[in-house]
LUMGUMAR-225561 format. One record per residue: residue in three letters; x, y, z of N, C-alpha, C, O in turn. Coordinates in steps of 0.05 Angstrom, whole numbers, plus 32768, in hexadecimal, padded with zeros to 4 digits. Atoms other than C-alpha are relative to their C-alpha. Last residue first. Example, Ala and Ser with C-alpha at 12.3 -4.5 7.8 and 13.67 -1.06 7.14 Angstrom:
ser7FF07FE87FFF81117FEB808F7FF18016800E7FFB802C8012 ala80127FE8800080F67FA6809C80128018800080278018800D 
//
This chain:
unk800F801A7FF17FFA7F89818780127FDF801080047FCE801A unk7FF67FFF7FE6802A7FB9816F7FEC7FF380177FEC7FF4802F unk7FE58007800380207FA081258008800F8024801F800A802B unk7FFC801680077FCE7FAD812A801D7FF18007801C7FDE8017 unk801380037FF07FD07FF4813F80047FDE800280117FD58015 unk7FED7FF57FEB8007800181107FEB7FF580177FF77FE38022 unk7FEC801E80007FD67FDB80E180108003800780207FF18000 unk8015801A80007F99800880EC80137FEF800680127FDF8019 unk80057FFE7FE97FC4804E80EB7FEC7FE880147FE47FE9802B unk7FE780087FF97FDD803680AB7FFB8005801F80077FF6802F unk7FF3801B80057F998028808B801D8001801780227FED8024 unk801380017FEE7F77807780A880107FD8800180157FCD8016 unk7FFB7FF37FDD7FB9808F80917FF17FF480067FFC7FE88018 unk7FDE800C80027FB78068803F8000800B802680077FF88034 unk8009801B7FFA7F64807F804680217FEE800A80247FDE801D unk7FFD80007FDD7F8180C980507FF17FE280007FEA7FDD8017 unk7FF87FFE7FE87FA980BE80187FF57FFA80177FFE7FEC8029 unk7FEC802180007F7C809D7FE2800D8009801E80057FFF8033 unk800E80227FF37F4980CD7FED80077FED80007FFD7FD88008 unk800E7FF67FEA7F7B810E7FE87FF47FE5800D7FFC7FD78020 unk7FEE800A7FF77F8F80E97FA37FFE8006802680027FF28035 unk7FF37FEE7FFE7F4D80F07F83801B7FFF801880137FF7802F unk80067FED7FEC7F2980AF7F7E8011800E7FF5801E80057FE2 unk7FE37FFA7FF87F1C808D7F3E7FFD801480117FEF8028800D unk80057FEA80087ED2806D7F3D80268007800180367FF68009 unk800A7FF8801D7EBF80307F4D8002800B7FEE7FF780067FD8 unk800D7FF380047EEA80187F8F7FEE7FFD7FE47FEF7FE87FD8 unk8029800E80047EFE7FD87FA07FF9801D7FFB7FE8801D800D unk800B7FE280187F557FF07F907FE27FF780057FDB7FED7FF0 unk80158008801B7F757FB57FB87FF280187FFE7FF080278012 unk80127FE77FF67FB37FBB7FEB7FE97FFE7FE17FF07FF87FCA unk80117FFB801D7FDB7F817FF37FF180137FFF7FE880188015 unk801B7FF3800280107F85802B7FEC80027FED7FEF80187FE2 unk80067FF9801F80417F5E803F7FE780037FF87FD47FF47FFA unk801F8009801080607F5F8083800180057FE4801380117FD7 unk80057FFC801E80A17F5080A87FDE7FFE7FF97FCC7FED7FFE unk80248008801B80A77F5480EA800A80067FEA801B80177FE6 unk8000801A7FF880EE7F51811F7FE57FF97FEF7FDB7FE27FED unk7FE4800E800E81037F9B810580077FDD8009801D7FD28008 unk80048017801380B97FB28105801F7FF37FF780267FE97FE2 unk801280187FEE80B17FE7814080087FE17FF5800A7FCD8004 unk7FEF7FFF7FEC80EB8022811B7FF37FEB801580017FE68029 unk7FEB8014801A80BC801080D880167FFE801980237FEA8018 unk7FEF80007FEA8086803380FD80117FE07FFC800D7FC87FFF unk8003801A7FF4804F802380CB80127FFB801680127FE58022 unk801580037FE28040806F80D380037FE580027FF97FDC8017 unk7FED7FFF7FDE808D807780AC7FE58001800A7FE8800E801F unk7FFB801C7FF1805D8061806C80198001801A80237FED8024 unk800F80047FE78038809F806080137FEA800C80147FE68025 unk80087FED7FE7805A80BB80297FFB7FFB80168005800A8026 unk7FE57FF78005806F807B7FFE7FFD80238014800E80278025 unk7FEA80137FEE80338062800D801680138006801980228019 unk80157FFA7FE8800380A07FEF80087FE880167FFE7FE7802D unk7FF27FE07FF4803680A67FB87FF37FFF80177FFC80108027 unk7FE680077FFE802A80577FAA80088021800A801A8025801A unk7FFD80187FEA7FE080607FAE80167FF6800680157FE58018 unk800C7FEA7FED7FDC809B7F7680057FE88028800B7FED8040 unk7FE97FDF7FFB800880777F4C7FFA800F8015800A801B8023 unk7FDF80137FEE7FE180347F58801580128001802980128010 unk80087FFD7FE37F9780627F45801A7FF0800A801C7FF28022 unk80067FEC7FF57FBE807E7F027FF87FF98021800480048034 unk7FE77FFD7FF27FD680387EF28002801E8010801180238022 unk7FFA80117FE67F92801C7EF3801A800A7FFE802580008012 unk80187FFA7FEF7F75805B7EC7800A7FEF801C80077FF68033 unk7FFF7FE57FFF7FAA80597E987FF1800A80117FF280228015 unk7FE880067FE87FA3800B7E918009801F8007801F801B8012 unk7FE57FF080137F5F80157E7580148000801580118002802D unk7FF08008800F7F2E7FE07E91801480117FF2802280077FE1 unk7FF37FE680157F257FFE7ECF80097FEE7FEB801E7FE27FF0 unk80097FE37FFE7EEE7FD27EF1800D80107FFA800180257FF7 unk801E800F800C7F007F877ED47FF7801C800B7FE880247FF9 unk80077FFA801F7F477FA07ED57FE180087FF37FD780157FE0 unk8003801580117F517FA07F227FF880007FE87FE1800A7FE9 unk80197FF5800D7F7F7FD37F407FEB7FE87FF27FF97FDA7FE3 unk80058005800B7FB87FB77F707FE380087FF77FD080068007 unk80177FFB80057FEF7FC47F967FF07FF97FE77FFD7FF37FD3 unk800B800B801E801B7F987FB77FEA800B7FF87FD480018000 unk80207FF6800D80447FB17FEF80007FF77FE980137FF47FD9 unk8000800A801B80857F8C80187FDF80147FF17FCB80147FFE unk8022800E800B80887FA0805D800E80047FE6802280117FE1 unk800E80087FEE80D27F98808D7FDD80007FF07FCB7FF07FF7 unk80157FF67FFE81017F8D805B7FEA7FFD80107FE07FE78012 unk7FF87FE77FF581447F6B806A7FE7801E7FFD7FEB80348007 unk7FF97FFE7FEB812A7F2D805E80088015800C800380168024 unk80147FF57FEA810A7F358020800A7FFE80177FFC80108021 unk7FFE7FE87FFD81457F317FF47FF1800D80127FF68022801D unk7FED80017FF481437EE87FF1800B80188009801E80178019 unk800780097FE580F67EE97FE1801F7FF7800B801F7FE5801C unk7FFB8017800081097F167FA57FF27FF380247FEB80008038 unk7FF880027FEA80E77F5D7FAB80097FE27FFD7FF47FD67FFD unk800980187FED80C07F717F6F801B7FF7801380307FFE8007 unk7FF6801B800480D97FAC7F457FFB7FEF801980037FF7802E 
//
């Protein structure tokens, strides 16, 4: 469930994921790669160092450009190689 913008305040990132139709048209296929991309957050996401971010707020879009459907393995370690990018980024 979506996040009001009066509720956001007390959250430090917001995520928005997203598959695009026009390359999976079966919705079984785009909810499969946002399942696999939400467990592969939802795991990883203490590297955004959430104990750094209590004066930031971010929001994050994350977009599906692939072709093919990855295997969940290749979502993760892309989700680490991303969070280790924008930890990098956010203590700038």
């Amino acid at each position: 469930m979506p996040v009001a913008a009066d509720d956001a305040a007390g959250v430090p990132v917001q995520v928005l994921f997203s598959v695009p139709k026009k390359r999976f048209k079966r919705a079984v296929d785009r909810n499969l790669i946002k399942r696999r991309s939400r467990e592969a957050y939802r795991l990883h996401k203490h590297q955004l160092l959430y104990s750094h971010l209590p004066d930031k707020e971010i929001i994050l879009s994350l977009t599906y450009v692939g072709k093919e459907i990855a295997d969940y393995s290749f979502i993760e370690k892309k989700m680490i190689k991303l969070f280790a990018q924008l930890s990098g980024e956010v203590l700038k």
